[in-house]
C-alpha positions as CSV (number, residue, x, y, z in Angstrom):
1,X,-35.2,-11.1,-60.3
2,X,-32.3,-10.7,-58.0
3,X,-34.1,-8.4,-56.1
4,X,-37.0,-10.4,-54.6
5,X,-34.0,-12.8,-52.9
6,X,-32.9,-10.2,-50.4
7,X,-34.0,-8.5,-47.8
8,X,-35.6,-5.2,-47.2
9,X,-32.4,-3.9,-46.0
10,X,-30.1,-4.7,-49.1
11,X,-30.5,-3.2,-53.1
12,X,-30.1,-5.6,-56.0
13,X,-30.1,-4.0,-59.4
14,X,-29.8,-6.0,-62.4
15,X,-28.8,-5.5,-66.3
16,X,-30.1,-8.1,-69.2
17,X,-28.1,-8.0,-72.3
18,X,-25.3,-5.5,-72.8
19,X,-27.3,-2.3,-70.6
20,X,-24.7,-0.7,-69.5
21,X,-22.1,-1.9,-71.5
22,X,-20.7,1.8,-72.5
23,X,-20.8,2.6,-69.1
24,X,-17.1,4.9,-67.8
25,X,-14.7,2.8,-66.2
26,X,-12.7,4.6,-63.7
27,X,-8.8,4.7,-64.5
28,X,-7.7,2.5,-61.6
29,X,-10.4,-0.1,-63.2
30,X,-9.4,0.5,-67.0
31,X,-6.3,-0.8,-65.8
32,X,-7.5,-3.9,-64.9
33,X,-8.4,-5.0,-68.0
34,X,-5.5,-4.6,-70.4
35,X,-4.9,-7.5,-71.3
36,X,-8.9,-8.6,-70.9
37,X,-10.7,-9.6,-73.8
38,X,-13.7,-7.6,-74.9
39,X,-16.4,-10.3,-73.2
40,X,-14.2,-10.0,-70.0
41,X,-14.6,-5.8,-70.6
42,X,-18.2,-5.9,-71.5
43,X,-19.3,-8.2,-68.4
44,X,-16.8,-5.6,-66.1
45,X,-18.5,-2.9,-67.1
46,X,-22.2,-4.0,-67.1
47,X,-21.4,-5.3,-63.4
48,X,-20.0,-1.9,-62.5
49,X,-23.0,0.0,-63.9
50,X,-25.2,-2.1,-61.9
51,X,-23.2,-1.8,-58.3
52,X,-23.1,1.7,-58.9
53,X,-26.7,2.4,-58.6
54,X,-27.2,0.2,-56.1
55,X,-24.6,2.6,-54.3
56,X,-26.8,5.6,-55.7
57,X,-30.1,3.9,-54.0
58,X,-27.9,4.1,-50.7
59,X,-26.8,7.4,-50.6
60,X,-23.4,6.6,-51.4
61,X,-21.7,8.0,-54.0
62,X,-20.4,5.8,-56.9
63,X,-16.7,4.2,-56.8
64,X,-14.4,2.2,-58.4
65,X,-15.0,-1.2,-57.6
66,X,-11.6,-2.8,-57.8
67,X,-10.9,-7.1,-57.9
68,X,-9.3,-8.0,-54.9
69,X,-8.4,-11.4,-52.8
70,X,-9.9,-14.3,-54.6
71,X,-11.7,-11.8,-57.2
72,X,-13.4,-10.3,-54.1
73,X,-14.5,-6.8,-55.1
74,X,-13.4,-4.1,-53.1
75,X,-16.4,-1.8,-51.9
76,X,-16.3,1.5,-50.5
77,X,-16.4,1.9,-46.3
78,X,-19.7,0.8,-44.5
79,X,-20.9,-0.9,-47.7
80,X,-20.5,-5.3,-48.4
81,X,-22.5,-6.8,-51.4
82,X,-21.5,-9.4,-54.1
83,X,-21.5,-9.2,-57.6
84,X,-22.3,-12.0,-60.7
85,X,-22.9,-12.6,-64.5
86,X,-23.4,-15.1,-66.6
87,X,-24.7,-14.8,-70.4
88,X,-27.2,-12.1,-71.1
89,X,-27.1,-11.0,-67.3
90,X,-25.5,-9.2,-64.6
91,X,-26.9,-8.1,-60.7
92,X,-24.9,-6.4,-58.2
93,X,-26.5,-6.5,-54.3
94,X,-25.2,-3.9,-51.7
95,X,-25.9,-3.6,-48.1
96,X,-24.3,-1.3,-45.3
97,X,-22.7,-3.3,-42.9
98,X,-24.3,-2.1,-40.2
99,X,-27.9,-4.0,-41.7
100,X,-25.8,-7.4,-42.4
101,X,-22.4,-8.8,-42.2
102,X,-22.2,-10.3,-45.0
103,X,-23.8,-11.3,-48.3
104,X,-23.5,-13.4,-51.7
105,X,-25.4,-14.0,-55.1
106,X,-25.0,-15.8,-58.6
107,X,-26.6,-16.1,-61.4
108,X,-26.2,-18.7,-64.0
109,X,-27.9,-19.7,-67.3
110,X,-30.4,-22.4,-66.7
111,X,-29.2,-25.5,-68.2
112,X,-27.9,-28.6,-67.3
113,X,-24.3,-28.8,-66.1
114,X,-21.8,-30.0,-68.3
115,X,-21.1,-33.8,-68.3
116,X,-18.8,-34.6,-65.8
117,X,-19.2,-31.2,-63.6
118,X,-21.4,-32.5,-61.2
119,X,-19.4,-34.8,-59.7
120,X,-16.8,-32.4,-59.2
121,X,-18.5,-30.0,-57.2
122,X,-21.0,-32.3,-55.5
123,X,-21.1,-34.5,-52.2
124,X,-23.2,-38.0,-52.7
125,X,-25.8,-36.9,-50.1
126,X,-26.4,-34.0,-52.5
127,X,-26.4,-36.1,-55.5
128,X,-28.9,-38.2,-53.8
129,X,-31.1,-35.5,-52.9
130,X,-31.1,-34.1,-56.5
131,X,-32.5,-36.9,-58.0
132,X,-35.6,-36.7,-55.7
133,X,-35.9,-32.8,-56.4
134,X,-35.9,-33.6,-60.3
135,X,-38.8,-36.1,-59.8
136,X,-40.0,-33.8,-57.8
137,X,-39.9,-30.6,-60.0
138,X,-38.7,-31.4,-63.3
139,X,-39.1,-27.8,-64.7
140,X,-35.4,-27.4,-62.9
141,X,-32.3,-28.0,-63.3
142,X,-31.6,-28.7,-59.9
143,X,-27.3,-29.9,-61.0
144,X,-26.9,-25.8,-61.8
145,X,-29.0,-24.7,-58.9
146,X,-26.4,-26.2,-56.5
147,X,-23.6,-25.5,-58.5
148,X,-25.3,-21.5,-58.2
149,X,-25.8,-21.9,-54.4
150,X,-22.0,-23.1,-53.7
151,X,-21.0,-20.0,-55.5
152,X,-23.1,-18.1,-53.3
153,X,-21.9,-19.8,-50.5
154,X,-18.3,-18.5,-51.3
155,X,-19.5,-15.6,-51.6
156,X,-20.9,-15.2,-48.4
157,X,-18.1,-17.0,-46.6
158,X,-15.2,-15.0,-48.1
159,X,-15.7,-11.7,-46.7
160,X,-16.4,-13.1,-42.9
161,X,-13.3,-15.0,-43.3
162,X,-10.7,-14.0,-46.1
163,X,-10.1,-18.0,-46.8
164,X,-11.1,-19.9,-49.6
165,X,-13.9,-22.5,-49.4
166,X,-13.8,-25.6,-51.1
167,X,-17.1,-27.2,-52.8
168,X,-17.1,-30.1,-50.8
169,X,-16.9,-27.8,-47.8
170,X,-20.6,-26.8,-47.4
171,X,-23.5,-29.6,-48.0
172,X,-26.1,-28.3,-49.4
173,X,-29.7,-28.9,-48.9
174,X,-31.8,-27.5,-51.4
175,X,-35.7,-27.2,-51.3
176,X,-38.3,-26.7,-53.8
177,X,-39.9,-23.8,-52.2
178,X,-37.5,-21.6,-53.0
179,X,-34.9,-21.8,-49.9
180,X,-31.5,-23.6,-49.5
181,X,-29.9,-24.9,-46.6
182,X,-26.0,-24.8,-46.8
183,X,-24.2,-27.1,-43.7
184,X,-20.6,-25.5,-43.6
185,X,-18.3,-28.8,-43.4
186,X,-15.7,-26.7,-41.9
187,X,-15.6,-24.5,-38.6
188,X,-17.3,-21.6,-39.9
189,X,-16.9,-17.6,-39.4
190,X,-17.3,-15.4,-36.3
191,X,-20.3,-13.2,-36.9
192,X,-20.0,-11.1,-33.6
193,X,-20.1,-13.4,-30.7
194,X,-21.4,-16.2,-32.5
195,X,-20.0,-18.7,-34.6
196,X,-22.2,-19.7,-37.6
197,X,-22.6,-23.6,-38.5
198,X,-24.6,-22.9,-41.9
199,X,-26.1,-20.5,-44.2
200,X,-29.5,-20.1,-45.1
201,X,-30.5,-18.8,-48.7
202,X,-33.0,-18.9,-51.1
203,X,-33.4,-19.4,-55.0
204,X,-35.4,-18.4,-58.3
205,X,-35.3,-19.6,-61.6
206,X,-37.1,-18.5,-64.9
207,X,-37.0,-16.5,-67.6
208,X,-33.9,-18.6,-68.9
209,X,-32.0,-18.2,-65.7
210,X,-31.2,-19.2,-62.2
211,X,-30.6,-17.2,-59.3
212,X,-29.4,-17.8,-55.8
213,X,-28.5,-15.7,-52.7
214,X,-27.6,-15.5,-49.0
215,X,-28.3,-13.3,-46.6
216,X,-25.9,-13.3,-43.2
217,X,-27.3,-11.1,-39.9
218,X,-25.8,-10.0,-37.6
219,X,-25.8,-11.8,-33.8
């Protein structure tokens, strides 16, 4: 699922349910999670499991994977990716950074937000253009799909930048082909020579779940 979001360049490998669950932490992650409870240790590992094949699948050997700034994880030299799960699923992407600069998924379950969410995380030119998606497509839930695309946003955005990124700082525009538009409200990261005004991205949802992911090139 996560897979047909990226691009030829990048791996995305996913676990449904608990695959991977017994999977070995390494000490320096084990130590992470001491005072975690066992959801928190089961997601951790299942995420792990999955980045570490995608390392596999590019030559690289397997790591720890280590939270850092913001929950950012910590990947091994030459490698960037992003990591998500949500209930009954976890992906990991992974790309050398010599194919893209950066790059950011999530998952979610696909429901409605809870009451009250949406206005928390949304501008009123999204709200507006929601309503006109769910008339348009009402097999969505179009409230989670931005809430998934702002996390991917984030996700994106951190590593370029190392500063956080509020929800009202990117308007999003979503479409119902499948793509997302994401307007950064804020002066945006250096890619190379270039300074980038938006991210582009693109979306799936079935099976019980939504997906969403970004992509950044290089100049």
């Amino acid at each position: 699922m996560i897979g047909e979001l990226l691009p030829e360049t990048a791996v995305g490998v996913e676990a449904y349910g608990y695959e991977g669950a017994d999977t070995p932490l390494y000490p320096e992650e084990a130590a992470v999670l001491t005072r975690a409870v066992h959801k928190r240790r089961r997601e951790f590992a299942v995420v792990r499991s999955c980045a570490r094949r995608a390392m596999e699948k590019l030559g690289v050997e397997p790591q720890p994977i280590l939270p850092g700034e913001r929950g950012a994880p910590g990947w091994p030299a030459g490698l960037t990716g992003s990591m998500t799960h949500c209930e009954g699923y976890c992906a990991a992407a992974l790309v050398r950074v010599t194919d893209l600069a950066s790059l950011g998924i999530d998952a979610e379950v696909h429901a409605p937000l809870p009451e009250g969410v949406l206005a928390s995380v949304s501008l009123p030119a999204e709200a507006g253009r929601l309503r006109r998606l769910a008339a348009e497509r009402p097999d969505v839930h179009f409230d989670r799909l931005l809430f998934s695309a702002k996390e991917s946003v984030f996700k994106a955005w951190f590593p370029l930048t190392r500063k956080w990124l509020d929800f009202m700082e990117a308007d999003i525009e979503l479409a119902a082909d499948g793509t997302f538009r994401a307007e950064l409200l804020v002066p945006g990261p250096w890619v190379g020579d270039r300074r980038l005004g938006h991210f582009d991205g693109r979306w799936t949802a079935r099976g019980g779940l939504i997906a969403t992911a970004i992509a950044v090139p290089h100049a």
